[in-house]
TIBAMAR-44705 format. One record per residue: residue in one letter; x, y, z of N, C-alpha, C in turn. Coordinates in steps of 0.1 Angstrom, whole numbers, plus 2048, in hexadecimal, padded with zeros to 3 digits. Layout:
BEGIN
AXYZXYZXYZ...
//
This chain:
BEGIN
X77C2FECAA778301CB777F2F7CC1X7882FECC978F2F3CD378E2FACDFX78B2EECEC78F2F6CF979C2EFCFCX7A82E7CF67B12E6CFC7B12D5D06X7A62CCD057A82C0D0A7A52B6CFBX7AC2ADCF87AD2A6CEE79D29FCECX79B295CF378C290CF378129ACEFX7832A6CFA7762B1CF97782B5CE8X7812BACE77822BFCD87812B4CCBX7812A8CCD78429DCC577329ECC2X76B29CCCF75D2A1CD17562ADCC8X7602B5CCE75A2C1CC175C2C5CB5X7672BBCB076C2BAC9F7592B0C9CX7562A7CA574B29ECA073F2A3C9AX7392AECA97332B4CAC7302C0C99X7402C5C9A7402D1C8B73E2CBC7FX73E2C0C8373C2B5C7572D2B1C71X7282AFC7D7192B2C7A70F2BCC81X7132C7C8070D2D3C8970E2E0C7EX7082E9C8870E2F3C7D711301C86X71B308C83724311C8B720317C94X710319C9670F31DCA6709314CADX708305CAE7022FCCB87132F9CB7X71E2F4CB472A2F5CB972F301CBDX72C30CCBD732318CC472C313CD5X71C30FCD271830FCE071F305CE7X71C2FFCE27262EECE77312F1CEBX73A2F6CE57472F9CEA749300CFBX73C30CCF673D315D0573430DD10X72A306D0F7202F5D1A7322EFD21X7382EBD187412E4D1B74E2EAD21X7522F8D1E75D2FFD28756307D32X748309D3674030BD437432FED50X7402F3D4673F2E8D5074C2DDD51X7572E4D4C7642E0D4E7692E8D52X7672F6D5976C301D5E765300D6FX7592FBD6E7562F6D7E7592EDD81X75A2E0D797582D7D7F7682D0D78X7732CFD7F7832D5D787882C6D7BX7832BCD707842AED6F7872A8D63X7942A1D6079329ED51785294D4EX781294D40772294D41772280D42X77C276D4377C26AD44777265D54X77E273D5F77D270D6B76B274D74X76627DD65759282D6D751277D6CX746279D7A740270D8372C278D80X726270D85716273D83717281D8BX71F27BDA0720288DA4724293DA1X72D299D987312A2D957232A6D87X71F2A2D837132A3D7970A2ADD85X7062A6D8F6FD2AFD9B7032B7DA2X70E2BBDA57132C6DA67162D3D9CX7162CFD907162D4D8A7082DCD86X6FD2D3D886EE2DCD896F02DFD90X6F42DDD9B6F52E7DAA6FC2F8DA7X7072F7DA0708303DA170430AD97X700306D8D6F7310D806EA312D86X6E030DD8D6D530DD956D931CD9DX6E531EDA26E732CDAA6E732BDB8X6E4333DBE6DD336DCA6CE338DCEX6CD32BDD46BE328DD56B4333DDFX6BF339DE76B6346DEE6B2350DE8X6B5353DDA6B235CDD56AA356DC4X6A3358DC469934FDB7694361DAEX694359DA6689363D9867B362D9CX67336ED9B66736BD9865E368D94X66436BD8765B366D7A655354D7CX66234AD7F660341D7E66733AD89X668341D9766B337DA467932FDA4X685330D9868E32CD976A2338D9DX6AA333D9B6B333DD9C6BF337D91X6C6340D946D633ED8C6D233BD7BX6D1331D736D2336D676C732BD64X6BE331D5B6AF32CD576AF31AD55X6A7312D5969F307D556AA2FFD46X6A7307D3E6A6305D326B7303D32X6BC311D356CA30ED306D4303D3AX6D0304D3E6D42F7D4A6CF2EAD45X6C62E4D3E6C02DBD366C92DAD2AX6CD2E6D226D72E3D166E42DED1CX6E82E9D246F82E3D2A6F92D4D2BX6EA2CED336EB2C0D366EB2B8D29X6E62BDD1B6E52B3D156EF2B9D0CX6F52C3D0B7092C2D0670E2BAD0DX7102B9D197172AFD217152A4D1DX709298D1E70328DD1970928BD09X70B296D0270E292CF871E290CF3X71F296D00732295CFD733285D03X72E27ED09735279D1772826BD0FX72426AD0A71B261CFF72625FCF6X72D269CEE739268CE6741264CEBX746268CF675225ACFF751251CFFX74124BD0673F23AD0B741233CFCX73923BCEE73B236CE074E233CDFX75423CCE1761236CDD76922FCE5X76422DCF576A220CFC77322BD07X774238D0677A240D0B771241D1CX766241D2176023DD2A75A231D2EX75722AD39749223D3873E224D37X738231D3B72E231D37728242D3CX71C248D3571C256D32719256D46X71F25FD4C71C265D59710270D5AX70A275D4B6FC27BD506F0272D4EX6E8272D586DA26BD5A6D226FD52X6C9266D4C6BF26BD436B4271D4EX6B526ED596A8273D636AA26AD6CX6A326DD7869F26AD83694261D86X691256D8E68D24ED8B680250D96X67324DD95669251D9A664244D9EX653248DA564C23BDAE644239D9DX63E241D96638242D8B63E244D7CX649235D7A65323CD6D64D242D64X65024DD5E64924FD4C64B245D42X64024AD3863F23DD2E64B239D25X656246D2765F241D1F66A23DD26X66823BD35674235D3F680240D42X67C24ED3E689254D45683258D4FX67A257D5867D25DD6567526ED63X67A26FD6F679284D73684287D6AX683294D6668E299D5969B2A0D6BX6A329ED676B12A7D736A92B8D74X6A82BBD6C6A52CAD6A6952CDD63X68C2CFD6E6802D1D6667C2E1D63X67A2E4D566782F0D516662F5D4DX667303D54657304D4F656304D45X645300D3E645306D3163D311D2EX642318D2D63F325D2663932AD19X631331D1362C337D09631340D00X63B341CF7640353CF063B35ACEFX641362CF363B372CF4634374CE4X62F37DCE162E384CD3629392CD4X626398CC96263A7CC861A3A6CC6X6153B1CC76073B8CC46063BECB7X6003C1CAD6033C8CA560A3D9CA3X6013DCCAE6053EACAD6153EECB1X61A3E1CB86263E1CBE6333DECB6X62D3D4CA96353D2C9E6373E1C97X62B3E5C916283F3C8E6353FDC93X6353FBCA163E403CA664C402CAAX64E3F5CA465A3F2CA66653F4C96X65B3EFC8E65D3F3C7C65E406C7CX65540DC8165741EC8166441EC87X669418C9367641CC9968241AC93X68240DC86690409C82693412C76X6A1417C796A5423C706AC423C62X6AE416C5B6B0410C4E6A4406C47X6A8408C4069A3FAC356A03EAC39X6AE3EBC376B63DEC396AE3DCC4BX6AB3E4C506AB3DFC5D6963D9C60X6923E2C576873E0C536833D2C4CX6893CFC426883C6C3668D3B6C44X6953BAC4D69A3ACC5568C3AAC5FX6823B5C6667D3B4C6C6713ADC66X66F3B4C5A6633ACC566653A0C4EX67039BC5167538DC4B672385C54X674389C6266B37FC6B65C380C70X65638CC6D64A390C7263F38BC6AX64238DC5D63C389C51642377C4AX64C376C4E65136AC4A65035EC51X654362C5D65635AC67666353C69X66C35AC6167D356C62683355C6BX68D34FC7169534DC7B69E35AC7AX6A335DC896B4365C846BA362C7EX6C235AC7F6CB350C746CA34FC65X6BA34DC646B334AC5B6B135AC52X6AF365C596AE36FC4F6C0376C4EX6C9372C586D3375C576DE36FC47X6D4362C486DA356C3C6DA358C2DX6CC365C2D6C7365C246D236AC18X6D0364C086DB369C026CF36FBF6X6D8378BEE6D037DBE26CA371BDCX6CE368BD96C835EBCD6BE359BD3X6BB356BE86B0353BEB6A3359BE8X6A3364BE769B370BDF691370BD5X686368BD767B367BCB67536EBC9X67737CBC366D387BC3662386BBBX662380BB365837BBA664B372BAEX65436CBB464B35DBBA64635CBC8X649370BCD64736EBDC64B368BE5X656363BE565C35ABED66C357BEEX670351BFB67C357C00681344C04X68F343BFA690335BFF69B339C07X69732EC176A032DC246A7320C1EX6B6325C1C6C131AC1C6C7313C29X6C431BC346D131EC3E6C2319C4BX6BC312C4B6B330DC546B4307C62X6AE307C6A6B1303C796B42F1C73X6BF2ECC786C22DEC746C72DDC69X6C62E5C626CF2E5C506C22E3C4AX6B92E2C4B6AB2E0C446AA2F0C40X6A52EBC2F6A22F7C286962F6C24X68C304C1D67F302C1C680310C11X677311C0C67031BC0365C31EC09X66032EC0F65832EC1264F33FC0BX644340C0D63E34CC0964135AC13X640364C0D64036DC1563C37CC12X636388C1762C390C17634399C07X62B3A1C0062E3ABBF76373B3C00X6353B6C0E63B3C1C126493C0C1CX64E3B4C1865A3B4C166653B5C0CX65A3B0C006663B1BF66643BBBF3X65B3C6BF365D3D6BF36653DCBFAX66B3D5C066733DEC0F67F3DAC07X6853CDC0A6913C7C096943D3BF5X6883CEBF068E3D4BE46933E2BE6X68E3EBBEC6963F5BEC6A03F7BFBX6A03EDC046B03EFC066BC3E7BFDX6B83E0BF36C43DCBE96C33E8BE2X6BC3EFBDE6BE3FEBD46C2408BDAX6C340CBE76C4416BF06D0414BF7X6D040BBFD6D640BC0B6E3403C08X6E13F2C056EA3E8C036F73EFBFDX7073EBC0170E3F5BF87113EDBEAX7133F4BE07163E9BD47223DFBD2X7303E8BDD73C3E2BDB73E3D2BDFX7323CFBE67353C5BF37373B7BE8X73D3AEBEF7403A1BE6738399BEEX734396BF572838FC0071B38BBF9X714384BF2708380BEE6FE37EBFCX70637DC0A6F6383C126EE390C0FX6E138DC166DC39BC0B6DB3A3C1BX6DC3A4C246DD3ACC316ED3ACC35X6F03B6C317023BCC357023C9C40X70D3C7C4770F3D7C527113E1C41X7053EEC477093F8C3F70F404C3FX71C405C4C721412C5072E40AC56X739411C5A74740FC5E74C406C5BX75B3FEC607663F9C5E7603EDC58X7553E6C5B74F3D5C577423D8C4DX7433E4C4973A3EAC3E73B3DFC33X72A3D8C2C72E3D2C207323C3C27X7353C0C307333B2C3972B3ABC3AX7233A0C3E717399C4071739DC53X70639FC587053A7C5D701398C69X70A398C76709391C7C6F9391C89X6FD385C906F0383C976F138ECA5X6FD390CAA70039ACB06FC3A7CAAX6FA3AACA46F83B8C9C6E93BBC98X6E23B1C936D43ADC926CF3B3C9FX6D13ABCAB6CD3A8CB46CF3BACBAX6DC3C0CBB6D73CFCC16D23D6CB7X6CB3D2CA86C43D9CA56B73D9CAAX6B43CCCA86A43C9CB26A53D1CBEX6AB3CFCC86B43D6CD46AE3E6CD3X6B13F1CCD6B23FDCC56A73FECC6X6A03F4CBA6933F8CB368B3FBCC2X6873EDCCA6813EDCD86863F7CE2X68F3FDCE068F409CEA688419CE3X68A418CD8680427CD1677424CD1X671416CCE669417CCC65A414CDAX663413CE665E414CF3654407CF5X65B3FACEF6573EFCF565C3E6CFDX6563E3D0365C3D7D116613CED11X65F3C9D016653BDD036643B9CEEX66D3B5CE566F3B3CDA67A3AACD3X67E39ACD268D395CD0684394CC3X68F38DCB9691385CAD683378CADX685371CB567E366CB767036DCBCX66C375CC366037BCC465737ECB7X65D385CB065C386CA065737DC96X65C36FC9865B368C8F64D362C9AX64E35CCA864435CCAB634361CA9X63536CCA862A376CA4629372C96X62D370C8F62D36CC7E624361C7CX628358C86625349C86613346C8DX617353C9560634EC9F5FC357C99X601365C925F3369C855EF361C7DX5FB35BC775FB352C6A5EE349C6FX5F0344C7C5E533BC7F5DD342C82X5D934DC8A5CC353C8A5C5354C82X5CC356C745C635DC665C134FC61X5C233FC655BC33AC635C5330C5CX5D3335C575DE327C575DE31AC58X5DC310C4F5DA301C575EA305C5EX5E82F9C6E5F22F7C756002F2C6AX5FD2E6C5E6052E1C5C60A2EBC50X6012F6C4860B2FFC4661330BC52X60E30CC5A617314C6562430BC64X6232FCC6062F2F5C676382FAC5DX6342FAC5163E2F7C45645309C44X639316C4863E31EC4864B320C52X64531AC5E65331CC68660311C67X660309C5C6662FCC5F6692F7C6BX6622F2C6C6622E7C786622DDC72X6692D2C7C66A2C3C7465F2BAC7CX65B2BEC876522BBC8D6432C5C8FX6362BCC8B62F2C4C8E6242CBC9FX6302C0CA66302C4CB36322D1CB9X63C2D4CB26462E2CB063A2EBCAEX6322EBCA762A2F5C9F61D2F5CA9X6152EECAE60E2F2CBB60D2FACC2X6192FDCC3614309CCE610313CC7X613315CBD607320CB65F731ECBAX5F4316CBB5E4317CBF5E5315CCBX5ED31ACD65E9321CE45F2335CE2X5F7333CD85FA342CD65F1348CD3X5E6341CC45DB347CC25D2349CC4X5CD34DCD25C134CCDE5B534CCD4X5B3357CCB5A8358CC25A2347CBDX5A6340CB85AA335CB359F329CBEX5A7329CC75A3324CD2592324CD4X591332CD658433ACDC57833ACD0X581338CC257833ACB4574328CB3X57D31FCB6579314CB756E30DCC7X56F315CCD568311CDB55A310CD6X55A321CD054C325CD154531ACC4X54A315CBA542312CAB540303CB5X5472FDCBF5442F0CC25392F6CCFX5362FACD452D2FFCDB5222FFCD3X52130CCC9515309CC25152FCCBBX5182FACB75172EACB250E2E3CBAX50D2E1CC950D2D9CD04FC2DFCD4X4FC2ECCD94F12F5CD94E82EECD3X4E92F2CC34E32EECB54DD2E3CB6X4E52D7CBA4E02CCCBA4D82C4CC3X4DA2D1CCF4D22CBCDC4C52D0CD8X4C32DFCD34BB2E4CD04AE2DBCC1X4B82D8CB94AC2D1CAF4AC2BECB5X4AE2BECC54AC2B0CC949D2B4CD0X49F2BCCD64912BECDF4872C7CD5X4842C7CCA47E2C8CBD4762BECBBX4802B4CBD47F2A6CB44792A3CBDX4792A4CCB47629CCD74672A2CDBX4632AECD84572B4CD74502AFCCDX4512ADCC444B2A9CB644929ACB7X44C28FCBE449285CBD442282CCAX44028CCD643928ACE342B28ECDFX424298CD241E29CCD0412291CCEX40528ECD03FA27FCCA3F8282CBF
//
């Protein structure tokens, strides 16, 4: 991956050396956005060109989103760009090639935070994931028109698998005996062995008997199964307008990859999951990460409110017992 400036690319030989092929695909494209506006060899950029550069991904401030009062391109992705940047330009000041990194950790307030950076440049809401309803999964599984496409869905519904993560999967990950599906190909290179429903390996087994072609030399176990890339490993692009497909027959409003595994993760806890197995099912390295499952699981919440209520009830109740019984002569 090169864009053609020695440093930037010297940056992203680093980057491919400890990353893995799509956090350097992103990288690459963070970094020819913000060398395409901001048209400075990267030794000469300055903090101000950092704030202009939010300025123009920010958009046109007369015209904002709804949903969340912002414009031009979301919170979030404007927060990564900034910390590709930081991380190229941190890689400079290391090799003597700059003085020192030109993006700010933050903004500096009357009330610093506890860890001294300030207001963040870019504050992003936080938000909840969406998830499905059951009947909605139901209807999204009747809409997909192969098993293979079946067998991927409930790899994250039932699994809680990443895209990536069911895209990765190879035959040998495959524990049919043992119920379980080992993820080699994990968010961070972290791999896990995790459990997963009878009724996927019932699917997946009969799209390897049915559907998968035999000629293919590919040990992924999800391949394109029709035209010129027939017998191929079946990319994230392709995944994704299957989901795509499925959510238009099957007349829902809203359905990605990550929705999927979401809903996977916040049953799991409704059904009563300790948190720290949710963590290990979802690999997370953090069990920070894994929290927001118990504001996905409203049940949860509402089933814990009420047992500490009574609790409390209970106890108020056998105090004025006690309190009667000894006022008695």
């Amino acid at each position: 991956m090169r864009l053609g400036h020695p440093l930037v690319d010297r940056y992203l030989e680093f980057v491919a050396a400890r990353a893995r092929s799509n956090t350097v695909l992103a990288t690459a494209y963070d970094l020819k956005v913000f060398f395409s506006i901001v048209a400075k060899d990267p030794v000469e950029v300055n903090t101000a060109d950092i704030f202009e550069f939010i300025t123009s991904q920010r958009g046109d401030r007369r015209v904002v989103r709804i949903t969340d009062g912002e414009s031009g391109l979301s919170p979030r992705t404007i927060q990564r760009r900034l910390s590709t940047l930081s991380g190229l330009f941190s890689f400079l000041a290391a090799r003597g090639d700059v003085a020192a990194n030109p993006v700010p950790r933050g903004l500096a307030t009357r009330s610093p935070r506890r860890s001294g950076r300030g207001a963040p440049l870019v504050r992003a809401s936080r938000t909840l994931p969406r998830i499905l309803e059951p009947a909605e999964v139901d209807a999204l599984v009747v809409s997909l028109r192969t098993l293979r496409d079946r067998a991927m869905v409930e790899a994250m519904v039932l699994g809680g698998l990443r895209r990536n993560e069911t895209l990765g999967l190879r035959l040998e990950d495959l524990k049919p005996g043992e119920r379980r599906v080992f993820v080699a190909e994990g968010k961070g290179g972290h791999s896990r062995l995790i459990p997963i429903s009878d009724r996927f390996f019932a699917t997946v087994a009969r799209y390897l008997d049915e559907e998968r072609p035999s000629e293919v030399s590919t040990d992924r176990v999800f391949v394109v199964l029709k035209g010129p890339n027939r017998g191929r490993p079946l990319t994230p692009k392709g995944l994704e307008q299957i989901i795509r497909s499925g959510k238009e027959r099957a007349g829902l409003s809203h359905v990605t990859c990550h929705e999927l595994r979401h809903t996977c993760l916040t049953r799991l806890r409704e059904a009563g999951m300790s948190l720290e197995a949710v963590q290990a099912q979802a690999g997370h390295r953090s069990i920070e990460s894994t929290r927001i499952y118990l504001h996905l699981a409203n049940g949860w919440l509402a089933d814990e409110y009420r047992r500490a209520v009574d609790r409390i009830d209970s106890n108020s109740f056998a105090r004025q017992v006690a309190e009667i019984g000894t006022a008695q002569p």
